[in-house]
N, C-alpha and C positions, 0 to 999 in steps of 0.2 A: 504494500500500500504506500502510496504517498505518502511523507511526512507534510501533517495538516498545520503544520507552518507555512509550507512556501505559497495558499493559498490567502495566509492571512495577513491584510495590512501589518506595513511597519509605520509609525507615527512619524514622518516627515512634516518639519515644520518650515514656516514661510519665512524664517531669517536662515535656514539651512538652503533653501530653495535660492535666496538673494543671494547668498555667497558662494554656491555654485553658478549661477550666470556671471556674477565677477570676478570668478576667482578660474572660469573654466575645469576645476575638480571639484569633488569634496569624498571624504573618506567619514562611512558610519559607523558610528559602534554597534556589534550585538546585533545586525540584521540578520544572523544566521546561527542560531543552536550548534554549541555541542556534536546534540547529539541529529542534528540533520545534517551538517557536514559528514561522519562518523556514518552513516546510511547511506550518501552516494560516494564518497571518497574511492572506495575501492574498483567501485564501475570505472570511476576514471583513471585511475591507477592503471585497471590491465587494458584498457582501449590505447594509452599511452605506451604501455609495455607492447601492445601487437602490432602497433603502428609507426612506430619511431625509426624513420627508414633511417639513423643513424648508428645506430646502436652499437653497431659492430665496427664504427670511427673513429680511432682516438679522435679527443679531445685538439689535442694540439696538432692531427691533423684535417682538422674543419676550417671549413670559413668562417670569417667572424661574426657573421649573424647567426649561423648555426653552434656556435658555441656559445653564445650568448643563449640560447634556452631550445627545448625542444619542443616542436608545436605540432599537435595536431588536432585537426577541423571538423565542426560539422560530426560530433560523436553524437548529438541528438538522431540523427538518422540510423546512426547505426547501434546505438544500446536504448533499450525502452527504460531502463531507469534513470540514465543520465539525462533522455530525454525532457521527465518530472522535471529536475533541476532547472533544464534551458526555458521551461514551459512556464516558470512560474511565476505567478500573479504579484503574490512580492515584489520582486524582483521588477517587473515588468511595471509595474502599477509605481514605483520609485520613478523608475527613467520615462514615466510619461509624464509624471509632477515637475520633474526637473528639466525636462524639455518643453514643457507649457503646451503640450499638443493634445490632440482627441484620442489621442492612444499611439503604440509604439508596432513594430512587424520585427522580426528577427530577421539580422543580415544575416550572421552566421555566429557560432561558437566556436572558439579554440580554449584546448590544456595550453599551459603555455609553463615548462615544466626547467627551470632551471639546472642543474645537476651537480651535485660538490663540484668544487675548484670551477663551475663555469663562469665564464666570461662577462662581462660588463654589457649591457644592453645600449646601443648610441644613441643620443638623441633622436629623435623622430616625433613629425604626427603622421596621426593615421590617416584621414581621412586622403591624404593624397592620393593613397593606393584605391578609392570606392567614386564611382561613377555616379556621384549624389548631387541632385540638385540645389539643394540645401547643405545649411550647416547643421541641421536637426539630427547627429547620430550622438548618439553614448555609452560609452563601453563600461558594465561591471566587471572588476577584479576581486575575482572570489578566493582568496586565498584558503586552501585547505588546513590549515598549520598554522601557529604564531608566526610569525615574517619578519625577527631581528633584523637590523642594519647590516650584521657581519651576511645575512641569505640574500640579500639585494633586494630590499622593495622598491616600490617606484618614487623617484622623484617626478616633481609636477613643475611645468615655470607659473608662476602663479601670473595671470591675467595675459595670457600667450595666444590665448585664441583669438582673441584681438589685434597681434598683429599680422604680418606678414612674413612672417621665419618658415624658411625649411619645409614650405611646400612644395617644392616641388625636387625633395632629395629623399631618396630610399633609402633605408634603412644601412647604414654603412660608417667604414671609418673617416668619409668625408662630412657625413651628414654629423656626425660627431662632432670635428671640428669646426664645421660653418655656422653648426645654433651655439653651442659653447660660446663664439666670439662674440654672436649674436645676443646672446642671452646678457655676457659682461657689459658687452657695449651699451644694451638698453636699461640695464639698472634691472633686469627679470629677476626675481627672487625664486629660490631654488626652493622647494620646499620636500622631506625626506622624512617620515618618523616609520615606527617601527609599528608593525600592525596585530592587534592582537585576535586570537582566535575569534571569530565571528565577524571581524571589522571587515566589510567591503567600500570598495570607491568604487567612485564613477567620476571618468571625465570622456570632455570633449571631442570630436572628433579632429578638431581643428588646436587643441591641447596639447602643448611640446612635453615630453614625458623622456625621460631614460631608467635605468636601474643600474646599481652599483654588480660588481661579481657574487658570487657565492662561493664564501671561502669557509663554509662548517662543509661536514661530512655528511649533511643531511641537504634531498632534493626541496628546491622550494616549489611546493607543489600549487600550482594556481590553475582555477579555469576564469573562462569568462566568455562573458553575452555579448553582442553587439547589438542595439537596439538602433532604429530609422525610425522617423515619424510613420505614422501611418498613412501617411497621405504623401509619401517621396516617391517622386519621378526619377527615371533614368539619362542623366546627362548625358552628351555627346564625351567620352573619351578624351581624357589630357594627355594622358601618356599608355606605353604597354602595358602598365601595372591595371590601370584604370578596364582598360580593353581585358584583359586577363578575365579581373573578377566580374565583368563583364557576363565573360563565358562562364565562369565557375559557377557564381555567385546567386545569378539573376538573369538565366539562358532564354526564358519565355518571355519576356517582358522588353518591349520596342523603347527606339529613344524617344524620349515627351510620358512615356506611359506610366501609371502608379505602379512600383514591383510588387504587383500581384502575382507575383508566379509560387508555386509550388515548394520551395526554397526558401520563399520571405513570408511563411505565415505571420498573422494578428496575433500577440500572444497578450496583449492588454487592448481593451476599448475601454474608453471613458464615455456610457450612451448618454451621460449630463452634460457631455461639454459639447460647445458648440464652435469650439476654435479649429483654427486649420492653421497651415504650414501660413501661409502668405499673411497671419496674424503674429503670429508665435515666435518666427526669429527675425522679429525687430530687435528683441534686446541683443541680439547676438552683433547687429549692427555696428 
């Protein structure tokens, strides 16, 4: 059965809700039990363990993005309990208060599974890599574990999404050093703490974010959602990354069109609100 948590409101408040649209993150305490991590933890554990096409890599000979953690995508399709997890109302019902919209679609999930001694995570935002018309995405980071400083949680630049940094750099040791200098030059505030069991964030799609290495003996086990408005069209392609997830992501779904397709279910509606996309990210402005 379900744990009849992930169905149940978390108490999201409206000076929580202001400081994520200004701040582009925010990190909660306590949105997730014990003992409901403890219930899917291990789904995701062996989905990570049958899919990790590196496994059999050393370490030091990977690429730097690939030592920087190991990811794998979209386990809601393929485990029905992990599924519960990516499906939940919680969950979902957070990132449509926080996006100000009439509800949220799933882009997709990833583990995103760091491993003793891996590597440092570079700067980066996401959204560069998704074919959105909007700035309306937000990713939960579900950490399975407490998440010390020494296991690399995420740094955030606090009010990033607001500028114009490092859109249009992939994930790399350049993209490393072009927000780094980015970040000094603008006075961006680094912001880093240590997360305790249950604590999840959510930021922005347009959110500069890295992670420190993982230097304990122990993996830092994390999943996470990506959440769209529910009302997001498919832009025309920036780059191949864009064109990519394109195909992966959102194959049924024309450009101009809602990603209704098959891939991007509704997993929160709000039927009392009456906002849409073209209301919603003025503040994002």
């Amino acid at each position: 059965m379900p744990s009849a948590e992930l169905d149940q409101s978390y108490a999201l408040t409206e000076p929580q809700i202001t400081q994520f649209r200004k701040e582009g993150f925010l990190r909660l305490p306590a949105v997730l039990s014990r003992d409901t991590l403890a219930a899917y933890a291990p789904d995701i554990d062996a989905q990570v363990d049958a899919r990790n096409a590196n496994r059999l890599i050393p370490l030091a000979e990977r690429s730097l993005y690939d030592q920087a953690f190991v990811q794998v995508s979209n386990l809601w399709e393929t485990d029905e309990r992990v599924r519960e997890l990516v499906f939940s109302r919680r969950l979902a019902r957070v990132a449509t208060q926080l996006l100000g919209t009439r509800g949220v679609r799933l882009w997709h999930d990833q583990a995103l599974y760091k491993e003793p001694s891996g590597g440092f995570t570079p700067w980066h935002v996401d959204q560069q890599y998704w074919p959105m018309e909007s700035s309306l995405s937000v990713t939960a980071w579900i950490p399975l574990q407490p998440v010390p400083l020494e296991m690399g949680p995420l740094c955030f630049g606090r009010g990033s999404h607001l500028k114009q940094i490092g859109r249009g750099l992939p994930i790399s040791a350049e993209s490393e050093r072009a927000i780094q200098r980015a970040v000094g030059k603008q006075n961006i505030p680094e912001v880093q703490a240590p997360f305790a069991l249950g604590d999840v964030s959510f930021h922005l799609g347009w959110t500069l974010h890295r992670a420190g290495p993982n230097t304990t003996e122990t993996p830092r086990r994390v999943m996470t959602i990506i959440y769209m408005d529910i009302d997001m069209r498919l832009a025309d392609p920036k780059n191949k990354f864009q064109q990519s997830d394109w195909e992966r992501w959102t194959p049924n779904t024309r450009l101009g069109e809602v990603m209704n397709d098959p891939r991007n279910p509704v997993v929160y509606s709000d039927r009392t609100s009456t906002e849409s996309s073209g209301k919603t990210d003025r503040w994002l402005m």
